[in-house]
C-alpha positions as CSV (number, residue, x, y, z in Angstrom):
1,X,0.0,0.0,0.0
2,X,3.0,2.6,1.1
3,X,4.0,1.8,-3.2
4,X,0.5,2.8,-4.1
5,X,1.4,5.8,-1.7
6,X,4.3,6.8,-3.5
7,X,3.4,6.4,-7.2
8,X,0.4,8.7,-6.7
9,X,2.4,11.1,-5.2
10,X,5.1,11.2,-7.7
11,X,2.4,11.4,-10.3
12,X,0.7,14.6,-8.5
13,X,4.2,16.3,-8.6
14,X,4.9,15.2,-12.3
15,X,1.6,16.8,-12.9
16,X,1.8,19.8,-10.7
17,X,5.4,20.6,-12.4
18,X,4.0,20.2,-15.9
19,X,0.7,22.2,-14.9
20,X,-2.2,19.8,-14.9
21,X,-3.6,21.2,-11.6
22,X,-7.3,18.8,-11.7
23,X,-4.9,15.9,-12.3
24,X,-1.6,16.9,-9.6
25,X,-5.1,17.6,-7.1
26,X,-6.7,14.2,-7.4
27,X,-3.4,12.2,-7.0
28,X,-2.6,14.3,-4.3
29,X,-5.4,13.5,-2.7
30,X,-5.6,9.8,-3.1
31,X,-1.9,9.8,-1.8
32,X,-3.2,11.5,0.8
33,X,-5.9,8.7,2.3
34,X,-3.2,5.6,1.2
35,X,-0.8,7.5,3.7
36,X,-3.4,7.7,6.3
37,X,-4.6,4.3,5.6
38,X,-1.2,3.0,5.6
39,X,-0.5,4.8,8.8
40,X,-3.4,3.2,10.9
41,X,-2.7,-0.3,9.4
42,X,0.7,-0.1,10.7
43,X,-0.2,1.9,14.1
44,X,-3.1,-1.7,14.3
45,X,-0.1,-3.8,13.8
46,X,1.9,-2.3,16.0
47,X,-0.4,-2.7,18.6
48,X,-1.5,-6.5,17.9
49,X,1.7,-7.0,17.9
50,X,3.0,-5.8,21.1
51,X,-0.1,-7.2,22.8
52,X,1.0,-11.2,21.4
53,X,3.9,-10.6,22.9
């Protein structure tokens, strides 16, 4: 998912440089929730895994 994470954000900086401002706002917001989502998956593990010792 953090791969997914980084493609679109490449792609919303590719676009943003090259002036494609619909296009660098929707991958940036997509990158945006993979992050998040990403973030809380790994905060879950984290946590399930300290708990199993």
């Amino acid at each position: 998912m953090l791969k997914w994470t980084v493609i679109f954000l490449i792609v919303a900086i590719i676009a943003g440089v090259l002036g494609f401002g619909g296009v660098a706002a929707g991958a940036a917001g997509i990158a945006k929730i993979l992050f998040f989502v990403f973030l809380v998956l790994f905060v879950i593990s984290l946590i399930s895994g300290r708990v199993r010792g």
